[in-house]
N, C-alpha and C positions, 0 to 999 in steps of 0.2 A: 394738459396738465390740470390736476384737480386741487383747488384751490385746499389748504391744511385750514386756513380759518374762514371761519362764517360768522357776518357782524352784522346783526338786525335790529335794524333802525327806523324809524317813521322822519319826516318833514319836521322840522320848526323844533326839534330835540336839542338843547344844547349840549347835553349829556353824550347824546350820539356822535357829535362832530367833538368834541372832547376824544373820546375812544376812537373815533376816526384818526383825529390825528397820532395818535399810540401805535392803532394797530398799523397805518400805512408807515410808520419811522420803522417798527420790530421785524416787518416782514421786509422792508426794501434793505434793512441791516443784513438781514438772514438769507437774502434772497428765496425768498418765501413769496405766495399769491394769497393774497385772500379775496373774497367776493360779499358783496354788501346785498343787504337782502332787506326792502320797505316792507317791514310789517302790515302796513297799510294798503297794500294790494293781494294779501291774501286772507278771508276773514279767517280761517284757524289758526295762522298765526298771528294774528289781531288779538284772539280771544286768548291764545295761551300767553303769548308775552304781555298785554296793556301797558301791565305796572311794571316789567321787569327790565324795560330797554335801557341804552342797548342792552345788549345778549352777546355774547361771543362764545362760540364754539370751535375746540379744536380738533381735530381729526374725527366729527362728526358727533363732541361728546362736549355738552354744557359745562365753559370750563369759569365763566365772569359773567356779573349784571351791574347795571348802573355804571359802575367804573370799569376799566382794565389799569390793572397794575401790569407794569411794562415790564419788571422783571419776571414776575411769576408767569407773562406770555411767554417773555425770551425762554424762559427755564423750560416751557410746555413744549418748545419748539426746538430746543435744543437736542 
């Protein structure tokens, strides 16, 4: 099963474990998968996200940065 969300994050983010805990509450509500992805182990995506972590993508299409708003998830995913 292919994960709907993608939530890219680096180490020592508090902003990251903020939307962490968003996206693992929407998708275990929804019975949804998402998969987390260290910007810091790929340098392209190093270079394109720096300033914009986290990042969440849904169904493979840049949907939130910085924050996620939990309803406008729910809604993406509904």
């Amino acid at each position: 099963m292919t994960a709907r969300v993608t939530l890219y994050t680096r180490p020592g983010c508090h902003l990251c474990a903020e939307a962490r805990t968003v996206v693992e509450r929407v998708c275990a509500d929804l019975g949804e998968t998402y998969e987390e992805v260290d910007i810091t182990t790929d340098a392209a995506l190093l270079e394109r996200f720096t300033e914009e972590i986290p990042v969440t993508f849904v169904d493979g299409r840049q949907h939130d940065f910085w924050r996620v708003d939990e309803q406008r998830l729910r809604a993406a995913l509904g």
